[in-house]
Backbone as a ProteinNet text record, in pm:
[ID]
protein_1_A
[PRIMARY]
XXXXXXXXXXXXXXXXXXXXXXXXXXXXXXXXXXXXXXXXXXXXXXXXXXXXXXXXXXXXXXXXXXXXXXXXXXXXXXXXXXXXXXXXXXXXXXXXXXXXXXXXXXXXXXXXXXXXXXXXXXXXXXXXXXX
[TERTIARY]
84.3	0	89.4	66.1	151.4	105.2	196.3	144.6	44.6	-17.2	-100.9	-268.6	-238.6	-358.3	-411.4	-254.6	-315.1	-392.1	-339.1	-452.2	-558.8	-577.3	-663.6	-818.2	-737.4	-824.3	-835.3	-745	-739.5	-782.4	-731.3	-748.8	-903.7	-856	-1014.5	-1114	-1117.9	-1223.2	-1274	-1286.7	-1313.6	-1436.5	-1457.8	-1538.9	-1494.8	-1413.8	-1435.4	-1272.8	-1218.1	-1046.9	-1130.4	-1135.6	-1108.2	-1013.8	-865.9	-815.2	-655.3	-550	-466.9	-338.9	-250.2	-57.4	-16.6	98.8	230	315.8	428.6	578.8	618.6	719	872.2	932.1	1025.3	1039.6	1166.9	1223.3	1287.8	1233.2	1068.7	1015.8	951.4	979.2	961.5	824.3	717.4	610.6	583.9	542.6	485.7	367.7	287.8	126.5	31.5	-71	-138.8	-310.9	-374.5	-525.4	-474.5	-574.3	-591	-595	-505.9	-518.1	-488.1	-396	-343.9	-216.3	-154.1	23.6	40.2	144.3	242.2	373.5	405.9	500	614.6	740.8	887.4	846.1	845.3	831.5	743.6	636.7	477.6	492.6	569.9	594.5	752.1	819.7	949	919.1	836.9	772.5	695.1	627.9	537.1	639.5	724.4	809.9	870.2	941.2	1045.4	941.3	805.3	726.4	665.3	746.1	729.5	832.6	949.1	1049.9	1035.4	1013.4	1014.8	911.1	783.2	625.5	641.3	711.6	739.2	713.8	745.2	704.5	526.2	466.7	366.5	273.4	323.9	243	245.7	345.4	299.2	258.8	252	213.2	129.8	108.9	-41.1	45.7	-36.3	31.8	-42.9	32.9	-21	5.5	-121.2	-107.6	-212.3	-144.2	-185.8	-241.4	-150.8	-162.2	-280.7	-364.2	-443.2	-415.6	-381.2	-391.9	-454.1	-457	-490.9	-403.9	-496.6	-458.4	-418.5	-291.8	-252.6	-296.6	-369.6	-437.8	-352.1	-265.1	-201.2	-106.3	-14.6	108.4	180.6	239.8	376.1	469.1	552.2	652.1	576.5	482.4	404	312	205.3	77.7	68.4	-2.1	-46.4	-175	-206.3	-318.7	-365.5	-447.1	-474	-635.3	-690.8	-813.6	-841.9	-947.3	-980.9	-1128.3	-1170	-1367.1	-1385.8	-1456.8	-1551.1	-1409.7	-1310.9	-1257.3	-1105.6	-1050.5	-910.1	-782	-673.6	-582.5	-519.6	-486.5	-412.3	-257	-204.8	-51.4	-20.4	59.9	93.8	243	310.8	493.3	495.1	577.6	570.5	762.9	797.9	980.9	1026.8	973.2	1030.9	920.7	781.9	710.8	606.8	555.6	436	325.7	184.8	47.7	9.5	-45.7	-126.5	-285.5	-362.6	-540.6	-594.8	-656	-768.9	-924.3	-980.6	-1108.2	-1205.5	-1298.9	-1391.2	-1502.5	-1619.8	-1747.9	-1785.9	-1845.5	-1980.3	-1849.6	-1741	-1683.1	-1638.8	-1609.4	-1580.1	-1455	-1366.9	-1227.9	-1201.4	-1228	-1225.3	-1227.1	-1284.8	-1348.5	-1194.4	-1185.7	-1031	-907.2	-885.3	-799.7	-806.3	-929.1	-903.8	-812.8	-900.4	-844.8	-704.2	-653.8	-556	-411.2	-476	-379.8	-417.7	-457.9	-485.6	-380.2	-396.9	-302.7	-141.1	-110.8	44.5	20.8	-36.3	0.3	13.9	-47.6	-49.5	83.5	127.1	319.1	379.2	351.6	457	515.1	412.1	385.9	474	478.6	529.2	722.2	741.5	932.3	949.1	914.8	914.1	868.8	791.1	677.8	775.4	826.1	916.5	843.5	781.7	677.4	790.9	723.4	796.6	684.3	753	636	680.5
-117.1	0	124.2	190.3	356.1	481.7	527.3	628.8	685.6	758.2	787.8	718.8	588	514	518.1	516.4	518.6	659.5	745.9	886.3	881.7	822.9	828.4	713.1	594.5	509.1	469.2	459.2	428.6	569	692.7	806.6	898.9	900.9	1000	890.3	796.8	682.1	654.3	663	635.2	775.3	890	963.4	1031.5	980.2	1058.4	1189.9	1141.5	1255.4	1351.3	1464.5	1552.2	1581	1598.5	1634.5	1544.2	1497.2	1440.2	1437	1432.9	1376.9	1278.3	1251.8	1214.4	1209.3	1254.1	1350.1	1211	1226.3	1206.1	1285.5	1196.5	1287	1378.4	1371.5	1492.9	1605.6	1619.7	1721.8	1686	1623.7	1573.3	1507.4	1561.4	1518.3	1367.3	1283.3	1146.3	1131.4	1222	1152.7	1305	1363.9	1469.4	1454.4	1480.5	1526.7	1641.2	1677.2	1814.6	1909.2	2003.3	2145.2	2131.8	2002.3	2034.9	1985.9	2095.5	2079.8	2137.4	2112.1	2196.9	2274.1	2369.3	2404.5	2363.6	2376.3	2377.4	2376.6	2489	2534.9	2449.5	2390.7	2348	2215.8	2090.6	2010.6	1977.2	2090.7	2074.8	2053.4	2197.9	2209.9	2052.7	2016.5	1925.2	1783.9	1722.3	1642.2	1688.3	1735.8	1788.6	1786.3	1794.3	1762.2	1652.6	1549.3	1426.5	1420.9	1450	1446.1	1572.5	1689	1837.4	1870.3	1856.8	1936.6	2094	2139	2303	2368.6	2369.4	2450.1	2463.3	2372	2330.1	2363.5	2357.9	2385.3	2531.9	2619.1	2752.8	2795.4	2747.4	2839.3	2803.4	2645.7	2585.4	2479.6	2410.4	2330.9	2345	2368.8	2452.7	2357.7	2330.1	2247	2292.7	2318.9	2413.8	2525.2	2658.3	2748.8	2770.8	2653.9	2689.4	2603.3	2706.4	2685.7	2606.8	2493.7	2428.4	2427.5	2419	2420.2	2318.2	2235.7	2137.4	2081.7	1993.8	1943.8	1793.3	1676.9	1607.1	1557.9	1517.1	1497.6	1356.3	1238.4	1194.7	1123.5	1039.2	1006.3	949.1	908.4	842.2	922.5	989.8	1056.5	1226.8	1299.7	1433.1	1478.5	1570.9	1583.2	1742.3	1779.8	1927.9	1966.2	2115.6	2122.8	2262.2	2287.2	2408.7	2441.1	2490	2459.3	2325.6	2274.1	2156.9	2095	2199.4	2063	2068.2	1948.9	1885.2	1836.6	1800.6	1753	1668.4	1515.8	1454.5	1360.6	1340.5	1336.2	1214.2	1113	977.3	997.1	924.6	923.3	783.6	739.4	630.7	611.6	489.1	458.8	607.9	631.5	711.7	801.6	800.7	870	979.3	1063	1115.9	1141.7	1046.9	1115.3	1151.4	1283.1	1396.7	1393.2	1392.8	1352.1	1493	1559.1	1672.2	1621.2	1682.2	1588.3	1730.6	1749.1	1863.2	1832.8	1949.4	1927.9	1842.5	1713.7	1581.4	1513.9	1499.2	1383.9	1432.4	1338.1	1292.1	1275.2	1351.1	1340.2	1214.9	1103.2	981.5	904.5	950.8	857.9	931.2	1007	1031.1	1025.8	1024.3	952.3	795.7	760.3	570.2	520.1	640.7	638.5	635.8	763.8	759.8	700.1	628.4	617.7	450	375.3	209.1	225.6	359.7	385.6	317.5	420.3	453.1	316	249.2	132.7	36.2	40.4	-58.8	-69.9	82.3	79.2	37.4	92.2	75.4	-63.5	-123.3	-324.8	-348.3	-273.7	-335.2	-284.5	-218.3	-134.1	-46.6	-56.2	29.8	-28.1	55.9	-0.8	62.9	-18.3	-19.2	-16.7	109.8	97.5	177.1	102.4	91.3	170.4	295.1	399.7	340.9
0	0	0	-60.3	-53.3	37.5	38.5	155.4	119.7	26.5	-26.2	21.4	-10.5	22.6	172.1	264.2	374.6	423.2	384.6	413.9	378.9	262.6	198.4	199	228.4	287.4	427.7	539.2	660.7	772	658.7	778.9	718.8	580.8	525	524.9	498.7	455.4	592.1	673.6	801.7	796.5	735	795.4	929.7	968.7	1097.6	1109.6	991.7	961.6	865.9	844.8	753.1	691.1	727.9	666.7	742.9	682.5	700.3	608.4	682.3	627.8	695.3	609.2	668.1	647.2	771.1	722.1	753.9	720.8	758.2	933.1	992	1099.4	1060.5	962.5	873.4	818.8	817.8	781.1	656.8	597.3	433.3	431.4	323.7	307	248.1	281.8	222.9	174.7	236.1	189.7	223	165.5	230.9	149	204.6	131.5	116.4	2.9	-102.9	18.1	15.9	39	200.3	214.4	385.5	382.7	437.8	458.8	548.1	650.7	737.3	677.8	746.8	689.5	759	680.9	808.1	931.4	942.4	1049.5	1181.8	1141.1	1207.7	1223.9	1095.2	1095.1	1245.3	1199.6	1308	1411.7	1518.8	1620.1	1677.7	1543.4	1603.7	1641.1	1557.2	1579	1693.1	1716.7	1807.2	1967.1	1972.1	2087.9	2128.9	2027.8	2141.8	2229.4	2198	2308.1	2419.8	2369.4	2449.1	2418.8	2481.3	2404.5	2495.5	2505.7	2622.3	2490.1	2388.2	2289.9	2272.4	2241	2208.6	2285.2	2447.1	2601.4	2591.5	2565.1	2515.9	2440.3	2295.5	2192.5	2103.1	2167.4	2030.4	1946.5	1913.8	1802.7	1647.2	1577	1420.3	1358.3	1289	1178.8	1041.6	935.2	833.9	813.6	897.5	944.7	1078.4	1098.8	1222.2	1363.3	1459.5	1597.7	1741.9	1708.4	1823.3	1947.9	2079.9	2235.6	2250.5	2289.9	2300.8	2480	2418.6	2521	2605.4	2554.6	2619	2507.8	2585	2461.7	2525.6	2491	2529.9	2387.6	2431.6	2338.7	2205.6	2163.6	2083.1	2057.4	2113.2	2047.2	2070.2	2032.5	2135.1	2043.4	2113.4	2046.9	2102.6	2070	2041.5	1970.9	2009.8	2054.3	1978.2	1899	1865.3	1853.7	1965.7	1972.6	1945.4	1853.7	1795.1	1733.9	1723.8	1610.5	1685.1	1628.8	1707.5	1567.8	1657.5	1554.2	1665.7	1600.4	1656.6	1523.5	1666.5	1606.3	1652.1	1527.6	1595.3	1554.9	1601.7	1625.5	1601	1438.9	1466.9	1431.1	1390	1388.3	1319.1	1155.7	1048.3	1063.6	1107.6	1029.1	1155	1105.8	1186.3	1074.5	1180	1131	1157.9	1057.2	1157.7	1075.1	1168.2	1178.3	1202.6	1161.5	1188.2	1157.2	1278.4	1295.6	1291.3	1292	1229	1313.4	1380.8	1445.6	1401.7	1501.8	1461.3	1478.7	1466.3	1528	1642.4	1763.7	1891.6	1915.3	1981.4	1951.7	1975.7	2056.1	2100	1946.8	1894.4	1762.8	1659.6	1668.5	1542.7	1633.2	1746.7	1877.3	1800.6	1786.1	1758	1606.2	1572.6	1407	1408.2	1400.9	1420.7	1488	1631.8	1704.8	1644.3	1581.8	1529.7	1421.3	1310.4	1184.7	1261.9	1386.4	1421.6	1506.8	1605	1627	1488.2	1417.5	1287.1	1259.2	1211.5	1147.7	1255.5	1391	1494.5	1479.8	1441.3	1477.4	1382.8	1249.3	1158.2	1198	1284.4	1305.5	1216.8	1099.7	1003.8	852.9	810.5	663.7	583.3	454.3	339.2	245.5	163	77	-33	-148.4	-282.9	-365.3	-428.9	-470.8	-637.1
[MASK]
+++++++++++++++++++++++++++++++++++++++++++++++++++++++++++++++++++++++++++++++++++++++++++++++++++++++++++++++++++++++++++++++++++

């Protein structure tokens, strides 16, 4: 399966992601739905807060120019809050997925999504996909 598919079928196909990637923990894009990217900058920050989230605890965690309250973080997941709608983050060997979930879903419900995606790769040590 290519990275592609998995956004596309495991994270959008579910109904419950709106909008989704996945970097590289170098910054480097692998996979995105139409019209959502991080920048340098947003992608760095966000990697760099599984180990140190002190950034993140002050200033929000941004993901495609909009601002979510970072609500709990550790070495593997974090996740983050904006009214009705949320973004969550999985840490996996090479890679991070990032999930944005939109009013009518339940953060619990794109929490599952997401965090089944990053256990899935975790299981695998690292997924070797041949584009």
């Amino acid at each position: 399966m290519s990275w592609q598919a998995y956004v596309d079928n495991q994270l959008l196909g579910t109904g419950k992601i709106a909008q989704a990637a996945i970097y590289g923990h170098n910054g480097s894009l692998w996979a995105t739905s139409p019209g959502f990217s991080l920048s340098p900058e947003e992608i760095k920050t966000l990697v760099d807060a599984f180990d140190n989230a002190e950034k993140i605890q002050s200033n929000g965690i941004y993901a495609n120019g909009v601002k979510y309250f970072a609500l709990s973080h550790d070495e593997k997941n974090i996740h983050g809050k904006k009214g009705l709608d949320g973004v969550v983050a999985e840490k996996t060997a090479q890679a991070v997925i990032i999930g944005v979930y939109k009013e009518g879903t339940v953060a619990g419900q794109a929490n599952k999504v997401v965090g089944d995606l990053g256990d899935y790769l975790r299981g695998l040590n690292y997924v070797s996909i041949i584009l």
